[in-house]
KELUM-81225 format. One record per residue (C-alpha): x negated, y, z negated; residue in three letters. Coordinates in steps of 0.001 Angstrom, whole numbers, padded with zeros to 6 digits, always signed. Each point is the difference from the previous one (the first is absolute). Example, Ala and Ser with C-alpha at 12.3 -4.5 7.8 and 13.67 -1.06 7.14 Angstrom:
-012300-004500-007800Ala;-001370+003440+000660Ser;
***
This chain:
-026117+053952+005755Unk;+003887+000476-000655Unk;-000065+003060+002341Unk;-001546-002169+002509Unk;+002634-002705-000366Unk;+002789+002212+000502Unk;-001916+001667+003070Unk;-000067-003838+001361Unk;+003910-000554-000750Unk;+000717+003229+001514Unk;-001819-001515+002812Unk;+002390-003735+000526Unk;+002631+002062-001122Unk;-000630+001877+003413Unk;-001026-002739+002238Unk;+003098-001702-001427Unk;+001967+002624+001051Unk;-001675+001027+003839Unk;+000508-004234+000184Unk;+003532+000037-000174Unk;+000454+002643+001785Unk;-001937-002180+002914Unk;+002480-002687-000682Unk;+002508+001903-000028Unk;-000924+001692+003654Unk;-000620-003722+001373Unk;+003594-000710-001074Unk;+001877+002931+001205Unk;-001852-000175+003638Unk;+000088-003914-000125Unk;+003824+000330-000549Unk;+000275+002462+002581Unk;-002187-001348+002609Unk;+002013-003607-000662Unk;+003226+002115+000569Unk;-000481+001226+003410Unk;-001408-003707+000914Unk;+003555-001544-001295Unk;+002034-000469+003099Unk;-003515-002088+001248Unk;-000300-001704-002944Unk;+003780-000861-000208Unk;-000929-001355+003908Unk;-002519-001998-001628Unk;+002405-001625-002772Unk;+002311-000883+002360Unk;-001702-001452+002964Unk;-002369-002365-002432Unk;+002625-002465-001193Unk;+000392-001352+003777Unk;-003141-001332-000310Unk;+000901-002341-002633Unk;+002950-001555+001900Unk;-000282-003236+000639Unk;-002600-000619-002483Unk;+000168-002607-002571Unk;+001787+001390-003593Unk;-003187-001184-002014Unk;-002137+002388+002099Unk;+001807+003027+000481Unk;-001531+002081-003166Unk;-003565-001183+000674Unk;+000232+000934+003890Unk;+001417+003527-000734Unk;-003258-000011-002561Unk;-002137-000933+002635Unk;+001893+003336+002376Unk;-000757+002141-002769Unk;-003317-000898-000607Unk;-000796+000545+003300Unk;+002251+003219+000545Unk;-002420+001527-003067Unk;-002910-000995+001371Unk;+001249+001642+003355Unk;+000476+003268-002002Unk;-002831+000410-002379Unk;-002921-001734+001868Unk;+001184+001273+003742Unk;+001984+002684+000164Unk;-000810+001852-003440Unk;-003510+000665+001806Unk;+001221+000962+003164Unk;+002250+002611-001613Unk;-002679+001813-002037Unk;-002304-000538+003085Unk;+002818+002101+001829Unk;+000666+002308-002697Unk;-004016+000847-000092Unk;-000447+000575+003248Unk;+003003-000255+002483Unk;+002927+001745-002167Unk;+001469+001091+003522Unk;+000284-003738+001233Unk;+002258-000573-002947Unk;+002983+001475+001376Unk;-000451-001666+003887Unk;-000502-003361-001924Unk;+002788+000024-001557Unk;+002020+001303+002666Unk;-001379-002968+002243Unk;+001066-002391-003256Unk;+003618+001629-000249Unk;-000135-000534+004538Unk;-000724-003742-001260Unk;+003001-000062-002646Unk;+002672+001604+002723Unk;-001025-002976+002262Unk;+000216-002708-002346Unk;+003253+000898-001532Unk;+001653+000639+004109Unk;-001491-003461+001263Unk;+001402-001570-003366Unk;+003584+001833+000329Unk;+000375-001038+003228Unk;-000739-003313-000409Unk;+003006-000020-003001Unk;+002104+001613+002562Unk;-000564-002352+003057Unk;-000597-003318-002004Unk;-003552-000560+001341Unk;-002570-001650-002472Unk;-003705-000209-000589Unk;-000952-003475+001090Unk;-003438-000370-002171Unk;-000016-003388+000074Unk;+000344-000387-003883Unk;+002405-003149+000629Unk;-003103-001904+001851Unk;-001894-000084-003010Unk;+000580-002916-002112Unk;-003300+000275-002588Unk;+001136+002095-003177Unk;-003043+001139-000167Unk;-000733+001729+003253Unk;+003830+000720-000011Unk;-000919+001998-003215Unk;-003621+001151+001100Unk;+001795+002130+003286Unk;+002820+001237-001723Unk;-002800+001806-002338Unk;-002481+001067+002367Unk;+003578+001388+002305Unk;+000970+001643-003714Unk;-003089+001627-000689Unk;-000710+001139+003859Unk;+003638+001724-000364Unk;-000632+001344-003299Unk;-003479+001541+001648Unk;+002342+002628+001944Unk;+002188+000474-002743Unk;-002897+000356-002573Unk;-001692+002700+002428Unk;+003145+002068+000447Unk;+000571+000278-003946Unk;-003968+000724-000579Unk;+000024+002760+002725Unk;+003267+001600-001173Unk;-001194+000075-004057Unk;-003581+001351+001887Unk;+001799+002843+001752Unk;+001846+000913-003591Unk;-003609+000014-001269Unk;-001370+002726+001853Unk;-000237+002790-002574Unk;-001926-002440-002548Unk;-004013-001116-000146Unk;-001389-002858+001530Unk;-000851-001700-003256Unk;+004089+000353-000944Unk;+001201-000962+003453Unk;-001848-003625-000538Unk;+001535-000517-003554Unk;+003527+000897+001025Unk;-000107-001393+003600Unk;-000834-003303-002498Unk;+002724+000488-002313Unk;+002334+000130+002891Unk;-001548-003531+001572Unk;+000458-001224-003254Unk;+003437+001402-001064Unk;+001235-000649+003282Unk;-001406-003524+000809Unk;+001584-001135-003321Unk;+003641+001994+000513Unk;-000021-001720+003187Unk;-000828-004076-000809Unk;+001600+000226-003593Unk;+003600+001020+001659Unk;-001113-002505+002928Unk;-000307-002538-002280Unk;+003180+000146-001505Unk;+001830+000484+002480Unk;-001380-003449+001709Unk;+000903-001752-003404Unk;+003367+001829-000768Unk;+001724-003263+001474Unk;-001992-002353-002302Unk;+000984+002635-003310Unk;+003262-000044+001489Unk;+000038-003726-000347Unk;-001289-000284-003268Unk;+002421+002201-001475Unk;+003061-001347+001651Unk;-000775-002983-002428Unk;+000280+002006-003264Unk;+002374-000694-002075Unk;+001671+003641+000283Unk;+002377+000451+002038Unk;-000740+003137+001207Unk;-003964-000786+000244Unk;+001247-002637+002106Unk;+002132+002477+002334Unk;-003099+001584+000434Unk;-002228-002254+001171Unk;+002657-001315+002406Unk;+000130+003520+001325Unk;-003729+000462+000431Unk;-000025-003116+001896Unk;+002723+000609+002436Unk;-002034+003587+000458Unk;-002895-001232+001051Unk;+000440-000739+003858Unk;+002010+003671-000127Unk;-002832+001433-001967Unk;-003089-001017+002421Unk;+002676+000843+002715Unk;+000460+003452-001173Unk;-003947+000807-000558Unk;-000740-001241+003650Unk;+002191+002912+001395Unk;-001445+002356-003184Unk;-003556-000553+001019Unk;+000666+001102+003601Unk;+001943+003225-000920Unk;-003138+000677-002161Unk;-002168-000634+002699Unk;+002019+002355+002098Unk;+000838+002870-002024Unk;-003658-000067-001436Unk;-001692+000178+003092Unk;+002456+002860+001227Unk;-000875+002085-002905Unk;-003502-000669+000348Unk;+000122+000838+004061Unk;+002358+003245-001759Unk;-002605+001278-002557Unk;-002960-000924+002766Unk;+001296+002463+002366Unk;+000616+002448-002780Unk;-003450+000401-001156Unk;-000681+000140+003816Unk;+001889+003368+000181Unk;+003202-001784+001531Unk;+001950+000941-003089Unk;+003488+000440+001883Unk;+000852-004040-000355Unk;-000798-000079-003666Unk;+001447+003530-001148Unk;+003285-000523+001886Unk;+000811-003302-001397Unk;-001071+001482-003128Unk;+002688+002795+000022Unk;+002753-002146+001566Unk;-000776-002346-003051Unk;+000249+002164-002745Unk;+003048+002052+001836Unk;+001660-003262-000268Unk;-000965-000917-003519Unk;+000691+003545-001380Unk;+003593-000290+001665Unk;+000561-003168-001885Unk;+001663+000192-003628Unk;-001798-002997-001529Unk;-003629-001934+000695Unk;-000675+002553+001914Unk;-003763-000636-000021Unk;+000777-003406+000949Unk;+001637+000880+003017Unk;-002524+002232+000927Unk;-002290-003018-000227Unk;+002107-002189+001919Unk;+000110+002793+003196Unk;-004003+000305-000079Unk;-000143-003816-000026Unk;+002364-000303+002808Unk;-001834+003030+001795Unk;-003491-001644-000504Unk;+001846-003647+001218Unk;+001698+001491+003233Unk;-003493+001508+000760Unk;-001641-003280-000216Unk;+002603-002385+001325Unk;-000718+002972+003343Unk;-003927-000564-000494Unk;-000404-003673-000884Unk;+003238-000677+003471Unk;-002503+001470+001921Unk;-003157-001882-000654Unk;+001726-002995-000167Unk;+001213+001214+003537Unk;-003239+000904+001181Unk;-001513-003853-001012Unk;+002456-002181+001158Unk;-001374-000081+003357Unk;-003101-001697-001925Unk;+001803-002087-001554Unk;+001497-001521+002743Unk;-003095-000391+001498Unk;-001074-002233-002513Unk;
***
């Protein structure tokens, strides 16, 4: 009976162990599949708070709920399926997918930066519409439409990390990622939207340098959601570059991608400090001059439609 109790102990002990070892697996490709999705999802954090502008205070936090809500539901009950689906039996589509996605990201982030630089604006009509509620109700359904592309970009780029791991893994990290991600993304949304009212209610306090500091957060504010509007569209731009980059690489067009490469690193290794940093900086410029030249030209090639409409 004893002998048999150990055997079972020996048993958990083991299970124990091949289970953490599973968690531990889902974290380390969860982390890294979230990595090579950051400049996307640092797109998504910073082109969500626009669509609480102009919103009432009292409903900022439950509209960016709503956003999130409906960006996990885009990720889990949509686009989690489609991915496995893809992984099981179209792995090569992966790649052309995403390459299309990163096409889609070069365009945006053009047509945006040259609207910056020429002063045009997006007339959506937003001013017409004087009921809060379907004020609120398109500014959602706009959020979560946006957040769709966004969602699909970081899904497909964790997927393509994925490749060396089993279907069964690929669906619980793909949904750690949706998770993690969905989370990073609304939590820092959130507080960014309500950094003016903290602001406020800590340039009452009694301290006098608590008080400094809320009077500071509140004077950041415009300069803050100023600042992400022109972050968001680098991301967009350098992202989509250096997805075009590594799409053409696993194409066999490996010049673009290796020379950049070396020219980055020659340039970090020459440099006596942050050297790695630098590096960075080069690849991300590389990757954003490659998709300011991709995105100029389909903007280019549509503006004849647009004019026609």
């Amino acid at each position: 009976m004893a002998g048999g109790l150990v055997a079972l102990l020996d048993d958990i002990a083991v299970i124990a162990k091949m289970a953490a070892a599973s968690l531990d697996d889902v974290a380390a490709a969860t982390g890294k599949a979230a990595t090579k999705a950051a400049g996307v999802v640092i797109d998504d954090a910073a082109v969500t708070p626009g669509y609480v502008v102009g919103l009432t205070p009292d409903r900022e936090l439950p509209i960016i709920a709503k956003i999130a809500m409906g960006s996990l539901r885009n990720k889990i009950l949509i686009l989690l399926p489609a991915a496995l689906l893809l992984s099981a039996f179209a792995p090569w589509a992966i790649t052309p997918i995403l390459m299309l996605g990163g096409a889609f990201l070069c365009f945006e982030g053009a047509e945006k930066l040259i609207k910056k630089l020429t002063g045009a604006h997006d007339d959506k009509g937003v001013g017409e519409i004087t009921d809060p509620k379907e004020l609120e109700d398109r500014q959602v359904a706009g959020a979560i439409r946006t957040d769709m592309i966004l969602s699909a970009e970081i899904m497909a780029i964790a997927l393509a990390e994925l490749a060396d791991q089993t279907l069964v893994m690929e669906g619980i990290v793909l949904a750690a990622v949706a998770l993690t991600v969905t989370i990073a993304v609304y939590g820092t949304v959130a507080l960014i939207v309500k950094m003016d009212d903290i602001g406020l209610h800590l340039a009452k306090s009694r301290v006098a340098a608590t008080r400094a500091i809320g009077r500071a957060m509140v004077k950041a504010m415009p300069w803050l959601l100023t600042a992400l509007t022109w972050i968001g569209t680098a991301a967009m731009i350098w992202v989509g570059g250096g997805i075009i980059i590594h799409g053409l690489e696993v194409f066999g067009f490996k010049a673009l991608a290796s020379g950049l490469h070396d020219f980055a690193h020659r340039v970090g290794g020459a440099s006596p400090v942050g050297g790695s940093v630098i590096e960075w900086i080069v690849n991300a410029t590389g990757a954003a001059i490659v998709g300011l030249i991709v995105g100029g030209i389909i903007v280019a090639a549509l503006k004849p439609f647009h004019k026609a409409h």
